[in-house]
N, C-alpha and C positions, 0 to 999 in steps of 0.2 A: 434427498438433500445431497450436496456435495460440496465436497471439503475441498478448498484451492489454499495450497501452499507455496509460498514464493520465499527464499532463504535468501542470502546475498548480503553485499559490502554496502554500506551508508556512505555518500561520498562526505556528510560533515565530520566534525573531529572530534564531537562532544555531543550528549545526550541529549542537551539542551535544544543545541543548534539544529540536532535531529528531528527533536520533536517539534520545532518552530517551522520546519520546513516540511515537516507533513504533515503539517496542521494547513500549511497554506495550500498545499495541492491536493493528497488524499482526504485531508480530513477537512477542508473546507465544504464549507452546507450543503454548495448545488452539489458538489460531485458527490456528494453524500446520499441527498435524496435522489439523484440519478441511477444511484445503485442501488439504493433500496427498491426504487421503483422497475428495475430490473431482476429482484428476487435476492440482491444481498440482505440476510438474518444478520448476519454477523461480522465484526473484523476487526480481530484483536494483531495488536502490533507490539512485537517485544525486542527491545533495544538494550544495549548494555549497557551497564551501571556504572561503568571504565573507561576512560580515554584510551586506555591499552586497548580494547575490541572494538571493530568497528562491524559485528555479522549483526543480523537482526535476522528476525523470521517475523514473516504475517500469515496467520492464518483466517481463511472466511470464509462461512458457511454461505452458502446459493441453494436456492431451491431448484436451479434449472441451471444446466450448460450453456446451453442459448441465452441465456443473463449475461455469462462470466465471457462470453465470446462477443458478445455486444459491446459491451461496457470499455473492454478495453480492447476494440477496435478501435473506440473512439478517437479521435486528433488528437483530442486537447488531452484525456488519460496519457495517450503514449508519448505526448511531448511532456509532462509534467514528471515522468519517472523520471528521467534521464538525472533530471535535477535533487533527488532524494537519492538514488540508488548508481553504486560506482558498478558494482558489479551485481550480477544474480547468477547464483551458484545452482 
């Protein structure tokens, strides 16, 4: 198994708006079952509780590298970040 960590700035301003916007690109269903069917177990997403922070971290278990390098080769993965994530640290 291996553990993919991605840390970084939320471009929304609120948790809310956070969570509504990775629910429409990560957390939406194809891209969901695309990754599972790639070997993502798991993908937990933690966001702040405060307008004052905007870091978040994801962590997600893969069964394989070759999943986690596929996956977000993808177009449509690497155009959908941009839109959740201001920065990644």
């Amino acid at each position: 198994m291996f553990l993919l960590c991605i840390r970084g700035t939320l471009n929304d301003k609120t948790p809310e708006t956070a969570r509504e916007t990775h629910n429409a690109t990560a957390g939406n269903p194809q891209v969901v079952a695309a990754a599972q069917a790639l070997g993502d177990l798991s993908h937990k997403v933690f966001v702040p509780t405060t307008p004052e922070s905007a870091e978040f971290l994801i962590l997600d278990i893969w069964k394989d590298p070759s999943g986690i390098e596929k996956f977000f080769s993808d177009e449509n993965v690497r155009l959908g970040a941009p839109v959740a994530l201001e920065q990644v640290l």
